[in-house]
C-alpha positions in Angstrom: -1.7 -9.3 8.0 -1.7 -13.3 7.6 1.7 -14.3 7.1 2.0 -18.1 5.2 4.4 -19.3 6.1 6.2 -18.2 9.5 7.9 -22.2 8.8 9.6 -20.7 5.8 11.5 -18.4 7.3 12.3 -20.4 10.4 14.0 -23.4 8.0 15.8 -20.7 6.8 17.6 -19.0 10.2 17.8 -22.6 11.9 20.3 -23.5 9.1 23.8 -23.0 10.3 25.4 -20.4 7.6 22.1 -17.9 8.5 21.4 -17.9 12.3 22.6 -14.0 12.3 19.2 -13.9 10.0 16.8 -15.2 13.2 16.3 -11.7 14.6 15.9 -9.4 11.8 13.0 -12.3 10.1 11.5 -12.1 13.5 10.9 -8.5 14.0 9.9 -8.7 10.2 7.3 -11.2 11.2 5.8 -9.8 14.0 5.8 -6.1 12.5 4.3 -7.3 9.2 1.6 -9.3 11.6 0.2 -6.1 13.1 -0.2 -4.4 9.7 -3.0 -3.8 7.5 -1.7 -3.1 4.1 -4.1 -2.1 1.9 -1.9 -0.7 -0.9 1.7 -0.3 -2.0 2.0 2.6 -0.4 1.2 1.3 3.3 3.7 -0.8 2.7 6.5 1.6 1.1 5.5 3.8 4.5 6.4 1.0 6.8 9.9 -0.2 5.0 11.2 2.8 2.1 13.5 0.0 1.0 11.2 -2.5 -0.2 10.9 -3.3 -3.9 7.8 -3.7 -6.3 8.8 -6.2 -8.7 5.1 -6.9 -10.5 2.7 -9.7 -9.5 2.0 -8.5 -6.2 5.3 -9.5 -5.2 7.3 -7.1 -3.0 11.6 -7.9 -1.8 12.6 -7.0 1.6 16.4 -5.8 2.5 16.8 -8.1 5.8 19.3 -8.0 8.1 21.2 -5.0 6.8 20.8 -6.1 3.2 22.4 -9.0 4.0 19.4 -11.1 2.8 16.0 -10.9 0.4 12.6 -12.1 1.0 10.0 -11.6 -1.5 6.7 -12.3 -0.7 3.3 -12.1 -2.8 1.0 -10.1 -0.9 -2.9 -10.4 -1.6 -4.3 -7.3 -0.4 -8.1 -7.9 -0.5 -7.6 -10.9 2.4 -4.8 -9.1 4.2 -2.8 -12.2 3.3 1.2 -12.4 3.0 2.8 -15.4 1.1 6.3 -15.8 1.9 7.9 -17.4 -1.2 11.2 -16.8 -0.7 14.2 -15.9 1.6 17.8 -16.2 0.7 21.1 -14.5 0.3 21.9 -11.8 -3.0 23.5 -14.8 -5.1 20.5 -17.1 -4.4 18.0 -14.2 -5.3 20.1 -13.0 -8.1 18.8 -16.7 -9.4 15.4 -16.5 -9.2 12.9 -14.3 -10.8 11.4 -12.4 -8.1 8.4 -11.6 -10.5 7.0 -15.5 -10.6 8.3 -17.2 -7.5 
């Protein structure tokens, strides 16, 4: 998969409250890199805890649970947008269905 952007989550570990999130969004990266999801299901094989939330948007438990990406994933050009990483109070604010 094509991951846009790896930049996104980098400004996120670099800041100083969520350097503990560096290795868990890396391993994230590179696994998500060597996939090739054509459906929901590839993906629910690879992470069980990953959430459909409509739109082609899926939410990933990093770090423990600790944080949430959700990314919009465009199957068809094995593309991955990253549109957002944060803690649970910052995703609780967000509609994970339109970001």
């Amino acid at each position: 998969m094509r991951i846009i952007s790896r930049a996104s989550l980098r400004d996120f570990w670099l800041q100083a409250s969520y350097r503990d999130a560096e290795q868990p969004l890396k391993s994230w990266y590179d696994e998500v890199k060597k996939a090739n999801w054509k459906t929901p299901q590839d993906i629910k094989a690879l992470y069980r805890s990953a959430s459909f939330v409509g739109n082609n948007r899926v939410v990933f438990n990093i770090h423990g649970n600790k944080y949430r990406l959700i990314v919009a994933v465009n199957y068809a050009f094995a593309m991955v947008y990253v549109r957002f990483v944060g803690t649970h109070a910052q995703y609780d604010k967000v509609n994970a269905a339109t970001i």
